[in-house]
C-alpha positions as a printed Julia matrix, in Angstrom:
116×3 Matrix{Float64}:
  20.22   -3.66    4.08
  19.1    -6.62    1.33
  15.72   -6.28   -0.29
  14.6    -9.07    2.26
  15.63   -7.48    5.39
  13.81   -4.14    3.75
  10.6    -6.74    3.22
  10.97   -7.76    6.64
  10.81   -4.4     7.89
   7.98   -3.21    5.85
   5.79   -5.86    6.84
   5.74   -7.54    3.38
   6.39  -10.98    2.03
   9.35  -11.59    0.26
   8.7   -15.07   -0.44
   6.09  -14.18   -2.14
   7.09  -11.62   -4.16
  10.45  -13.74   -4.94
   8.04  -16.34   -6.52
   6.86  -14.01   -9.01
   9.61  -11.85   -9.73
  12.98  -13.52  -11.29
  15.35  -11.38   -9.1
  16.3    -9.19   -6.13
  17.19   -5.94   -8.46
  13.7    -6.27  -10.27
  11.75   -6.42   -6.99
  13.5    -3.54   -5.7
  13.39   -2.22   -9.19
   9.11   -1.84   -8.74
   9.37   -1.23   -5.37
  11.67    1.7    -5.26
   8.71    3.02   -7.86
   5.71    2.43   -5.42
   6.04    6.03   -3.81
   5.33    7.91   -7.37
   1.92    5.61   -7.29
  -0.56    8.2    -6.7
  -3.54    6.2    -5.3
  -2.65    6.76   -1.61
  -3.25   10.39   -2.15
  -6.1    10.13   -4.23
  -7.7     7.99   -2.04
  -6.59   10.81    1.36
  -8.45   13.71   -1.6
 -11.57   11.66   -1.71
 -11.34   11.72    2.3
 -10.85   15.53    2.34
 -13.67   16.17   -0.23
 -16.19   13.89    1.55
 -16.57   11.46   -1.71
 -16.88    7.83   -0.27
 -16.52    6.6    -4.23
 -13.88    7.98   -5.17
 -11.7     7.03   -2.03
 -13.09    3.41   -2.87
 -11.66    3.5    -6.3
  -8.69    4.68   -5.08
  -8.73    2.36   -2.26
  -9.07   -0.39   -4.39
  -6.0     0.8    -6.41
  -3.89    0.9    -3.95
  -4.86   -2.5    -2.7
  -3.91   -3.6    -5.75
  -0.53   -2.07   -5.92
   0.09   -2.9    -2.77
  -0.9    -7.16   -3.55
   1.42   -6.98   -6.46
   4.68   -5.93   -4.45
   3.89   -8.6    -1.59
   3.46   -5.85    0.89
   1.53   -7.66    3.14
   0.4    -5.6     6.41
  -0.46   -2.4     3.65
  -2.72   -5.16    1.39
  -4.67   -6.16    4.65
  -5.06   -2.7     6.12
  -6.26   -1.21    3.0
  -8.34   -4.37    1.7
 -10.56   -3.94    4.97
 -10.45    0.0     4.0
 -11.66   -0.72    0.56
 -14.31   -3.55    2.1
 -16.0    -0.58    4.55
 -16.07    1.58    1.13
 -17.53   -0.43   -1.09
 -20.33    1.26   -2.81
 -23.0     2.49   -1.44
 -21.43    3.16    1.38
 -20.53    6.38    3.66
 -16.84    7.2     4.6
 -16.19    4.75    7.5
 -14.77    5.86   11.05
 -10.82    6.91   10.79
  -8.96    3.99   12.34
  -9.66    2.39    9.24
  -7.65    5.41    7.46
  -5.41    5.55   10.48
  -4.54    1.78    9.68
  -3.69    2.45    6.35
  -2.1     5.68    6.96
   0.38    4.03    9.61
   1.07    0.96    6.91
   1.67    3.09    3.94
   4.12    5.82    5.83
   6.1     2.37    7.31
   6.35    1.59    3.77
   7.88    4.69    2.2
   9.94    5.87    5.52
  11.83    2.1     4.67
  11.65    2.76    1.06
  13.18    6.23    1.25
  15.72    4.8     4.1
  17.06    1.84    1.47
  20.66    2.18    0.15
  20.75    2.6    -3.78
């Protein structure tokens, strides 16, 4: 599998992220890095501990993670996520989660599935 078939299946946009990175091996370089980032889980904690704020901040984190590695379906599920949080404002309903949930475990089952 190339790092554009792996975009492909991840639902992100390689064009995109070819534009502003110079090569194949330093895209998959940062992307092979995106399941250490730890805003996914911060933002599930703030969930858990009923903290609409904190999963915001963490929301937003992630959104912008996800934006700078052209993964496009992840940006868009957790953009709206981080919209519906945006201070002051309760924890929304869980397809919201659920839609960012399914997007982000696409995107490491692929990531932990790529030859290196």
């Amino acid at each position: 599998m190339t790092i554009r078939e792996l975009y492909k299946a991840i639902g992100g946009d390689y064009e995109d992220i070819r534009r502003r990175m110079p090569s194949d091996s330093m895209i998959e370089q940062f992307l092979l890095r995106f399941p250490a980032d730890t805003s996914y889980a911060a933002m599930q904690n703030a969930r858990k501990r009923h903290n609409p704020e904190g999963a915001f901040l963490a929301a937003h984190t992630l959104k912008g993670v996800a934006a700078a590695l052209g993964l496009k379906e992840l940006t868009v599920a957790v953009s709206l996520l981080a919209d519906a949080l945006r201070p002051p404002s309760p924890l929304p309903d869980n397809a919201l989660f659920d839609a960012v949930a399914a997007a982000y475990d696409r995107v490491i089952r692929h990531i932990a599935a790529f030859p290196r």
